[in-house]
Steps between C-alpha positions, in 0.01 A plus 500: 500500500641835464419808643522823346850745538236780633357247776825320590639901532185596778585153706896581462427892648288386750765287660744760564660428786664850509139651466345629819134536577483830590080537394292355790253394268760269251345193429806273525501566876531240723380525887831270648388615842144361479612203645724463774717232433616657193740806603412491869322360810472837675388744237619685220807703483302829353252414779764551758621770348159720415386414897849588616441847294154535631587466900797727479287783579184549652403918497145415622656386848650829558445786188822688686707166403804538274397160225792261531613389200577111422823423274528147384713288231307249242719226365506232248592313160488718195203360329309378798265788526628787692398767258158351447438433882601863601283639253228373625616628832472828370154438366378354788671794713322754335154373437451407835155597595569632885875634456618570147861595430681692253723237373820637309708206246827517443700247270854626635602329145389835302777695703778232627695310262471120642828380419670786680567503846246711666575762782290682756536812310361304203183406703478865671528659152217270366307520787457850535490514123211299412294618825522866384395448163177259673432823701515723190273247312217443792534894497396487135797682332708362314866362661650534193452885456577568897785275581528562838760252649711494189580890502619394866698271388657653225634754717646247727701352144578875345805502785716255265626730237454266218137438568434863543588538156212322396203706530169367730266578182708208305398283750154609687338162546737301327740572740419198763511246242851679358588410823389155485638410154856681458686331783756770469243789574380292770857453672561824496147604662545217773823671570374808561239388702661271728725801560205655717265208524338607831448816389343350164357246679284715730412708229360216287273362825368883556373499116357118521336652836374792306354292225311272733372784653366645160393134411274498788359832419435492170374122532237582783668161650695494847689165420790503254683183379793469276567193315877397360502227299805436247792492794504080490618541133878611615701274384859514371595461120827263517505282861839730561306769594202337701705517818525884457077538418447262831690730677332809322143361586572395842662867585120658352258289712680410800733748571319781370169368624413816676527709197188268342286567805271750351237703643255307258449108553703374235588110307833448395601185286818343552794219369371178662797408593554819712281347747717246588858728483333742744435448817286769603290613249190365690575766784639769269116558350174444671446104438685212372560444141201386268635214254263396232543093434484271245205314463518178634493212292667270809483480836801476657526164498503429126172388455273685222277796618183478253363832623818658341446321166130594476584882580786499227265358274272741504787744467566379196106436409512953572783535243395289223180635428406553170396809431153359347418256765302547822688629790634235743488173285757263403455540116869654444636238724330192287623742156861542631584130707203272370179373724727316730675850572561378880756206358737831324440731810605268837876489334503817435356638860693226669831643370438891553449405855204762549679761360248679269806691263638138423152353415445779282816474329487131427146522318649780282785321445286212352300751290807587366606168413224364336290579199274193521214506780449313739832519677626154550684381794812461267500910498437555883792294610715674235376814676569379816863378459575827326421647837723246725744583286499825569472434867796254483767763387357727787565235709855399360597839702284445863636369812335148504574432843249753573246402274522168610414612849173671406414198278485290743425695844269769306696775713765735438862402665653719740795669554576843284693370190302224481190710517611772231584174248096380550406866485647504150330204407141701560642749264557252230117312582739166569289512842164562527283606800159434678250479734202390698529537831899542512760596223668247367764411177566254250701501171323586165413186344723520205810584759413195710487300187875578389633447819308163497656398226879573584439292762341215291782575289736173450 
């Protein structure tokens, strides 16, 4: 049977694992935290973290009350959901019907280039940035025309003699993401900033304290929130230069925590691994770190979790709809993988280990490879070992004495080197994390499969 280049191109986009969810009403959403056992015994991460926003303050106790703002970090796997989830935090945050917020979203990935070490005057400069031009907007001019921060700013940079030479008006707007892009413009501003950081520093709070201020006037609403996503993307280009990034991120949120207390509530994402380098970030912000897990697929003994399999399903029910069909059938999954669909799925969910962004990625990889519908099982394990493969070489480079540990104890091993070597192994997915009741780890299926078969190995 074949299928036609249009239709095979709507199924193909709609399993972009790089694709966030950012509408609350997308139709390839999937509720993970409808049940339970899926991500969680206790609740949803974005449920602790909306009802840890909403009991930070309570003005109707006392009207003379200061608020006190909440600060917390969200972590995870790229492609697990993190962008999706905290959009509908911000939804949910604003349309509630007793205490709407003014919720303010910032992808720090617009301003901060991810592969460059990132500094607290990056965050400050973004920070007060991006919350001045919110104010501006909720004021209803337009940021553009009344930059604000940026004329700030510029005069801070005008006192290098080569950047004074190049007039504000070239820059205007353009000037933060000059910053961002030219890494030799940007050295040369961190420089001069770090030469009177406090100064700068205090500055940059008094104009994010100014803008929430503004936000809650022009907004008519008393609570403020400001959402960073885009800071678990850091990552080094060449593995020479991660140890400098780690050291980079770790400097921002831990010690430079008190600089990301605002006078708003406010979500910061994070490096997963961070969690484990850093000993205090639980007590450096209002609440311990939020970590959004896999789904699970096994319990932690081995054995099959069907739930799991059913939920992924109907992930991939959501994202192979054809766009003629009735919503929420399994048409496109009989079109793409055949009537007995289930028989090409389990391998496939069984070796992304719950993790949505590899699912996603193996059934576009088998669109890809195929021209000739239904996908046979030939195709899927073709997909499948093209995936091991890729987490063999990872692998090739990973301290297996520590991933042997957490295969077989489901825990992480202790002792600081030991810890930063499985710490580096959640930044490469090689371990994988989840929950119900307790956190607890196990090896990516495709990693535990290599190492099974060194040691079947004659």
């Amino acid at each position: 049977m074949s299928i036609s280049l249009g239709r095979q191109r709507h199924y193909f986009k709609n399993c972009n694992p790089s694709e966030p969810l950012t509408q609350i009403n997308d139709p390839r959403y999937v509720d993970f935290d409808s049940q339970r056992d899926l991500r969680g015994a206790d609740g949803s991460c974005i449920d602790e973290l909306f009802r840890t926003i909403m009991l930070g303050e309570a003005p109707e106790l006392d009207p003379t009350d200061t608020p006190a703002p909440v600060s917390q970090i969200f972590t995870g796997f790229p492609g697990a959901g993190k962008t999706t989830e905290l959009h509908r935090l911000k939804a949910r945050l604003e349309n509630d019907p007793d205490e709407p917020s003014h919720v303010v979203f910032l992808n720090a990935e617009d301003f901060i280039n991810r592969h460059t070490p990132p500094s607290i005057t990056d965050m400050l400069r973004v920070l007060a940035y991006f919350m001045d031009r919110e104010a501006t907007r909720a004021e209803g001019k337009d940021p553009d025309k009344a930059p604000g921060y940026l004329n700030r700013l510029w005069t801070w940079l005008q006192s290098d003699a080569e950047l004074k030479t190049i007039g504000f008006d070239a820059y205007g707007p353009k000037l933060m993401f000059e910053i961002r892009n030219n890494p030799t413009f940007r050295q040369k501003a961190e420089a001069l900033l770090q030469l009177r950081f406090q100064e700068f520093a205090e500055e940059a709070h008094n104009i994010i304290e100014d803008a929430i201020v503004r936000l809650r006037a022009a907004s008519g609403q008393d609570r403020v929130v400001l959402i960073v996503d885009g800071l678990e993307k850091f990552s080094a280009v060449v593995p020479e230069q991660q140890s400098e990034m780690e050291a980079s991120i770790e400097s921002v949120f831990s010690n430079h925590a008190r600089w990301l207390r605002l006078p708003c509530h406010t979500v910061y994402t994070c490096p997963l691994w961070l969690r484990f380098r850093t000993v205090n970030m639980g007590t450096a912000y209002n609440s311990p770190i939020k970590t959004l897990p896999m789904i699970k697929v096994r319990d932690r003994a081995g054995q099959p979790h069907s739930p799991g399999y059913q939920k992924l399903t109907e992930l991939l029910m959501h994202r192979l709809q054809p766009p003629d069909a009735e919503p929420n059938t399994d048409a496109g999954l009989i079109e793409v993988f055949g009537e007995g669909y289930q028989r090409a799925l389990d391998p496939m969910i069984e070796a992304s280990g719950g993790y949505p962004r590899d699912l996603l990625r193996m059934v576009r990889d088998a669109i890809t490879l195929t021209s000739s519908y239904p996908i046979d099982l030939k195709t899927i394990q073709r997909v499948i070992d093209r995936v091991a493969e890729e987490y063999k070489m990872i692998t090739l480079r990973s301290n297996e004495e520590v991933l042997r540990h957490i295969a077989t104890t489901h825990t992480l091993p202790t002792g600081s080197d030991r810890l930063a070597a499985a710490s580096r192994c959640f930044e490469e997915w090689q371990v994988l994390t989840y929950r119900n009741g307790e956190e607890w780890y196990d090896l990516h299926p495709l990693v535990r499969r290599y190492l099974a078969s060194k040691l079947e190995a004659p």
